[in-house]
FIKOLZA-1660 file (N, C-alpha, C; in steps of 0.1 Angstrom, whole numbers, plus 5000, padded with zeros to 4 digits):
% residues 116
   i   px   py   pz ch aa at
   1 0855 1286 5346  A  X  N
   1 0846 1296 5340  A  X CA
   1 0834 1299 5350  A  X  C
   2 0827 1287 5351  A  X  N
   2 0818 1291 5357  A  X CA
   2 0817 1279 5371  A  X  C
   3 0815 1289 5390  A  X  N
   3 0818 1284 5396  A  X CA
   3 0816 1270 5403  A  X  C
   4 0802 1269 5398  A  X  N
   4 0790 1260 5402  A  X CA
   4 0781 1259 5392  A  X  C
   5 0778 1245 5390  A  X  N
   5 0760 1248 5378  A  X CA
   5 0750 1236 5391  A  X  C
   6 0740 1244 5386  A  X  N
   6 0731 1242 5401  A  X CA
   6 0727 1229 5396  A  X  C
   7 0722 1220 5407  A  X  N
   7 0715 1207 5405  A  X CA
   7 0705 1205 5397  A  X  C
   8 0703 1194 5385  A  X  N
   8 0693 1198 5380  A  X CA
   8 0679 1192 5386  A  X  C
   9 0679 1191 5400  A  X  N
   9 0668 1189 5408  A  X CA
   9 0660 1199 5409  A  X  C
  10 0669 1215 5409  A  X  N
  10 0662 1228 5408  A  X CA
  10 0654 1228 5392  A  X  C
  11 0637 1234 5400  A  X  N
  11 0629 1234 5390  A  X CA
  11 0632 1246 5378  A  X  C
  12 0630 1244 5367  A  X  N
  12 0633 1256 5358  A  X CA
  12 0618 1262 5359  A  X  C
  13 0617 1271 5366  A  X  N
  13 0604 1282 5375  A  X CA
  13 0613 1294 5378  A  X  C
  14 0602 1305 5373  A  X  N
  14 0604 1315 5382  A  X CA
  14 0594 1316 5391  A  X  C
  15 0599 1324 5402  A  X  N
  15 0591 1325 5414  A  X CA
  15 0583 1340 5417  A  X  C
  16 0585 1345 5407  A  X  N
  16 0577 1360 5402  A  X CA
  16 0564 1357 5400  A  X  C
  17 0554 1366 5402  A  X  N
  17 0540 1366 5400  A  X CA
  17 0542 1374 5389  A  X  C
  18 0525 1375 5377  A  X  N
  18 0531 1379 5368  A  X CA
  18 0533 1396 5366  A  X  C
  19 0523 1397 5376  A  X  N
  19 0526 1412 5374  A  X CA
  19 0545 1420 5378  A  X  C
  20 0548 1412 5386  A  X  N
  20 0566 1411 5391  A  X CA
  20 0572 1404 5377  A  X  C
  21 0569 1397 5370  A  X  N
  21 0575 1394 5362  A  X CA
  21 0573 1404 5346  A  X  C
  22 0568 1409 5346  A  X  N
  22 0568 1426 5341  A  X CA
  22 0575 1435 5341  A  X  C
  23 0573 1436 5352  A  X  N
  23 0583 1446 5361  A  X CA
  23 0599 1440 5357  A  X  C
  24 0599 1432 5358  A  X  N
  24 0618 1426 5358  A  X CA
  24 0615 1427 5348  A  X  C
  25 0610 1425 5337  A  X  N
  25 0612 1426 5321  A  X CA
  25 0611 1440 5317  A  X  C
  26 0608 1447 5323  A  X  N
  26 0611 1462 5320  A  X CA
  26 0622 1470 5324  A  X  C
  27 0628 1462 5338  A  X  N
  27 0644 1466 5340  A  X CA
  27 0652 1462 5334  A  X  C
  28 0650 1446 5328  A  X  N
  28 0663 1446 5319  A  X CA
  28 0660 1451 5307  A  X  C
  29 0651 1457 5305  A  X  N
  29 0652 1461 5291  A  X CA
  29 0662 1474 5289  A  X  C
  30 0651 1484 5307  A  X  N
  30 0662 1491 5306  A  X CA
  30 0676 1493 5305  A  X  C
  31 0683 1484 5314  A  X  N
  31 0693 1480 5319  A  X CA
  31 0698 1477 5302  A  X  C
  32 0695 1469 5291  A  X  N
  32 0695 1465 5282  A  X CA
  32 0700 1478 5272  A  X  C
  33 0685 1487 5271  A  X  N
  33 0687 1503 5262  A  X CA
  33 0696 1512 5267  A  X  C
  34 0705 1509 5276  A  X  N
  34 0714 1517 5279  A  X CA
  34 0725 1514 5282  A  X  C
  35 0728 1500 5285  A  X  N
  35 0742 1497 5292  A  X CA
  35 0749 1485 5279  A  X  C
  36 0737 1478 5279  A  X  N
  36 0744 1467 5269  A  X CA
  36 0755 1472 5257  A  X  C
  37 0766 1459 5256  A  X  N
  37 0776 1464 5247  A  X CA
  37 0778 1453 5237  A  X  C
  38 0776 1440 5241  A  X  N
  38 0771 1434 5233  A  X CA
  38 0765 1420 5239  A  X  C
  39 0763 1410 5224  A  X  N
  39 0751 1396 5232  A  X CA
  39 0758 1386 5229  A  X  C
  40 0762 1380 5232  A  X  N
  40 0766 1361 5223  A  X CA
  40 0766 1345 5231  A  X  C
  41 0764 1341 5223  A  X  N
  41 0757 1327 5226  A  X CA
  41 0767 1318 5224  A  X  C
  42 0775 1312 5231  A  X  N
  42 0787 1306 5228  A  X CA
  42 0783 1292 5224  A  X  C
  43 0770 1288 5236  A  X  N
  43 0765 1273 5232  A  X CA
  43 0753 1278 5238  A  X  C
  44 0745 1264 5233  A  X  N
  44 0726 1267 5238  A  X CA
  44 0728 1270 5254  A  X  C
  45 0732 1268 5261  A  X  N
  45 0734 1269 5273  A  X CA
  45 0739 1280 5282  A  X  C
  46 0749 1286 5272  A  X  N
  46 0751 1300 5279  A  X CA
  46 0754 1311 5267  A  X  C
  47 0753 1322 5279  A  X  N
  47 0756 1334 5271  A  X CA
  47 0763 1344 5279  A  X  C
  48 0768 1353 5268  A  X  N
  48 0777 1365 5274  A  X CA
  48 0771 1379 5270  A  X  C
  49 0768 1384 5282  A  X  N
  49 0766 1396 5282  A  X CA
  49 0778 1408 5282  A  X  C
  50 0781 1417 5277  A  X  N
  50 0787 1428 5278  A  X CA
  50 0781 1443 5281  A  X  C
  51 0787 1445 5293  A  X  N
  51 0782 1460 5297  A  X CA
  51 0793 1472 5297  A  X  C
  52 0790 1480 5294  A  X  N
  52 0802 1494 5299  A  X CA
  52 0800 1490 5313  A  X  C
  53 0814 1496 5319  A  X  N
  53 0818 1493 5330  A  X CA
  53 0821 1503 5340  A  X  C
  54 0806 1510 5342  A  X  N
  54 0809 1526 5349  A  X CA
  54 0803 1517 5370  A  X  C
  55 0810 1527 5376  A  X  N
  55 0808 1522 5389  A  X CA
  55 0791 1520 5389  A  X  C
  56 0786 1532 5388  A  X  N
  56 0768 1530 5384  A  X CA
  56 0759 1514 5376  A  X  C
  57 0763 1515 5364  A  X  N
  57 0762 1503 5357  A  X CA
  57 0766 1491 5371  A  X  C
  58 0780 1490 5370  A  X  N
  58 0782 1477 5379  A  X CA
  58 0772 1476 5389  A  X  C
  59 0766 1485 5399  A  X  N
  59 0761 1482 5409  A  X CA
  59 0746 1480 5402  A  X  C
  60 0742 1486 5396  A  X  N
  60 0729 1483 5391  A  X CA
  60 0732 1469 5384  A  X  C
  61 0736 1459 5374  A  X  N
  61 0738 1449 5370  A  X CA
  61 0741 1439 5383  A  X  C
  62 0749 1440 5390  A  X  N
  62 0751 1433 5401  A  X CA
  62 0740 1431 5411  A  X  C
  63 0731 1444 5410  A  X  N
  63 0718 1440 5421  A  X CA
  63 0707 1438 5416  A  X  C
  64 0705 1435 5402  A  X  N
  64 0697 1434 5391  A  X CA
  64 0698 1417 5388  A  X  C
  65 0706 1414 5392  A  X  N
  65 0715 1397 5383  A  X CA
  65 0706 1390 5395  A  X  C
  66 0717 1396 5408  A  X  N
  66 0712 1391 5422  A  X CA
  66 0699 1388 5427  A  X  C
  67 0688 1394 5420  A  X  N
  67 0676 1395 5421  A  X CA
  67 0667 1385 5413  A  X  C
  68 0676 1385 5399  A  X  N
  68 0672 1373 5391  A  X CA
  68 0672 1358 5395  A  X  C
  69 0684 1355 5397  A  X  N
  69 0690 1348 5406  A  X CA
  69 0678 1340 5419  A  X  C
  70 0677 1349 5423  A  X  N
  70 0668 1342 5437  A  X CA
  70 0653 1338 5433  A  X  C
  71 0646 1345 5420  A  X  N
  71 0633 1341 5418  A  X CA
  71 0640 1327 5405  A  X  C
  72 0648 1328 5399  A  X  N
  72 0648 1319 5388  A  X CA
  72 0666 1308 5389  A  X  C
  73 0663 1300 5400  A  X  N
  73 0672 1297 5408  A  X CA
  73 0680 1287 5398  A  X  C
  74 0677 1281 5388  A  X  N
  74 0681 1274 5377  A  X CA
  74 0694 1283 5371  A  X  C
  75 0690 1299 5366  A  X  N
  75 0701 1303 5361  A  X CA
  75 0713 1305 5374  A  X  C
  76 0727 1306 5363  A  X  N
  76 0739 1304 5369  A  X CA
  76 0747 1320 5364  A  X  C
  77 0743 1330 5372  A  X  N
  77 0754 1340 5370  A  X CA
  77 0764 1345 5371  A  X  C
  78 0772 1347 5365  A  X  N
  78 0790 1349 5369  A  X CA
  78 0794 1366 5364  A  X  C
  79 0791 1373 5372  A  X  N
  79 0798 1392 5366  A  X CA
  79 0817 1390 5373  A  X  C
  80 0818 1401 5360  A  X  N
  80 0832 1398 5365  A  X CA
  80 0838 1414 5356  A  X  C
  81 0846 1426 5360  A  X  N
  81 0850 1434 5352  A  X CA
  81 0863 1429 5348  A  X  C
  82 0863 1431 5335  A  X  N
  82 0877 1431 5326  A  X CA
  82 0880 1448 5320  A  X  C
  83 0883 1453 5328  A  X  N
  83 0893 1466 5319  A  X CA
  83 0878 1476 5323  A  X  C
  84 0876 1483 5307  A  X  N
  84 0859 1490 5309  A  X CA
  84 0851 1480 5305  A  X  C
  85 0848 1468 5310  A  X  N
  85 0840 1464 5305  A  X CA
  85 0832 1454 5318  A  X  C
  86 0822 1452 5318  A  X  N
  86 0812 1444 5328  A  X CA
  86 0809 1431 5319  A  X  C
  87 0814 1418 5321  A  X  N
  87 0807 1405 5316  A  X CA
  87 0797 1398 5325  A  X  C
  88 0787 1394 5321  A  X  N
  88 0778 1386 5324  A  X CA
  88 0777 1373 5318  A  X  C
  89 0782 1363 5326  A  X  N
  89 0781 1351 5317  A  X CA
  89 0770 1340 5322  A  X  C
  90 0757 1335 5315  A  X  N
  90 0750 1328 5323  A  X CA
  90 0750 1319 5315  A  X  C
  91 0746 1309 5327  A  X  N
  91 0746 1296 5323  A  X CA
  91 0734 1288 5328  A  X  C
  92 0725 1277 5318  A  X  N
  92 0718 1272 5324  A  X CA
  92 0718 1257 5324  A  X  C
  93 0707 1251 5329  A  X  N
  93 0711 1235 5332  A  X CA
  93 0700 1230 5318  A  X  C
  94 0704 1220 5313  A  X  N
  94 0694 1214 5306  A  X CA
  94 0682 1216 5306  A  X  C
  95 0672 1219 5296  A  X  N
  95 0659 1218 5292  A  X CA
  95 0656 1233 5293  A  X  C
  96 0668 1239 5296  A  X  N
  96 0662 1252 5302  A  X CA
  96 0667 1269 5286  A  X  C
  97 0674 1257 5275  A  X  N
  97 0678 1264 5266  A  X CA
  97 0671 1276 5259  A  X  C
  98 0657 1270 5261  A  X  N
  98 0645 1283 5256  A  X CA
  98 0646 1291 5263  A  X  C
  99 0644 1291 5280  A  X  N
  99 0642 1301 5285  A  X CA
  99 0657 1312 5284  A  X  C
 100 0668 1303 5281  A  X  N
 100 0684 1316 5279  A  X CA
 100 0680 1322 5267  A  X  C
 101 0676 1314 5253  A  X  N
 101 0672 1316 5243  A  X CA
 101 0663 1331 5242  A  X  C
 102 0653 1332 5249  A  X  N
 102 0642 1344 5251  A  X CA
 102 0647 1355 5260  A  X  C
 103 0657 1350 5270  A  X  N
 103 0663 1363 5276  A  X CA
 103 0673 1366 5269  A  X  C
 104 0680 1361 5261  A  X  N
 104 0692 1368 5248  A  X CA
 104 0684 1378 5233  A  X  C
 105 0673 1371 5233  A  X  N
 105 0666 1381 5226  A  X CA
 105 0658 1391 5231  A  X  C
 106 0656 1392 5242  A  X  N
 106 0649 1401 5248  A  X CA
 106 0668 1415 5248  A  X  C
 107 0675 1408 5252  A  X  N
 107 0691 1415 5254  A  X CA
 107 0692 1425 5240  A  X  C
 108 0691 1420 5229  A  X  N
 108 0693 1421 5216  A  X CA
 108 0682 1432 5212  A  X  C
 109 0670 1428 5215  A  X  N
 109 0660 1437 5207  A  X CA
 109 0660 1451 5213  A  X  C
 110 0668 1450 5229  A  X  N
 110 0661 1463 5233  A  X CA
 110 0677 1468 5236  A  X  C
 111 0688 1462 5230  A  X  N
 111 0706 1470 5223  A  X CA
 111 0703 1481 5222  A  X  C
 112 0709 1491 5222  A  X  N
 112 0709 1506 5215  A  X CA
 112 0715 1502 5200  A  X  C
 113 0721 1491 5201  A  X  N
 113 0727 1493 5184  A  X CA
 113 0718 1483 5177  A  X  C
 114 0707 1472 5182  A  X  N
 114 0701 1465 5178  A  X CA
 114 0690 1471 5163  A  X  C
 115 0689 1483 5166  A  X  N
 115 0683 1490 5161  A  X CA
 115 0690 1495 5143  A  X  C
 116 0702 1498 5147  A  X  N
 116 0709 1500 5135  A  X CA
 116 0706 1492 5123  A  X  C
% end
């Protein structure tokens, strides 16, 4: 499933200042109000993202993830297309459950169907 889970020597930090960490909270939101297809939490530790799976989407999620990734080196991202669909499956290491926890709700609130 998932290739690697990082050492838990890596600090659960991001390396964003806060004004940068704004900013990333406003792209995934975007990224969120338009692409998301659905959210689920299989265990406290990870989750599955679903995206439509248009060439555009992919490349934005992919350079979006990648970006996350380098300031918040604890999470563990795995994209992968199945059919039309974009999965994101992340995973984190211990103690770090809140912070998956607050980025699956942040996923949720800003759904286009979250709203329904």
């Amino acid at each position: 499933m998932f290739n690697s889970m990082h050492e838990p020597s890596i600090p659960i930090a991001c390396t964003l200042s806060p004004s940068e960490t704004g900013q990333r909270l406003e792209e995934f939101e975007n990224l969120f109000a338009n692409h998301l297809r659905e959210v689920s939490q299989p265990s406290p530790r990870q989750a599955r993202l679903g995206f439509e799976a248009t060439e555009e989407t992919e490349a934005v999620v992919r350079e979006l993830f990648a970006r996350e990734q380098e300031c918040c080196a604890f999470f563990d991202f795995v994209i992968q297309r199945r059919g039309a669909e974009l999965i994101v499956q992340a995973q984190v290491p211990a103690g770090a459950e809140a912070v998956l926890d607050e980025f699956a709700t942040v996923a949720r609130r800003a759904a286009p169907w979250a709203a329904a």
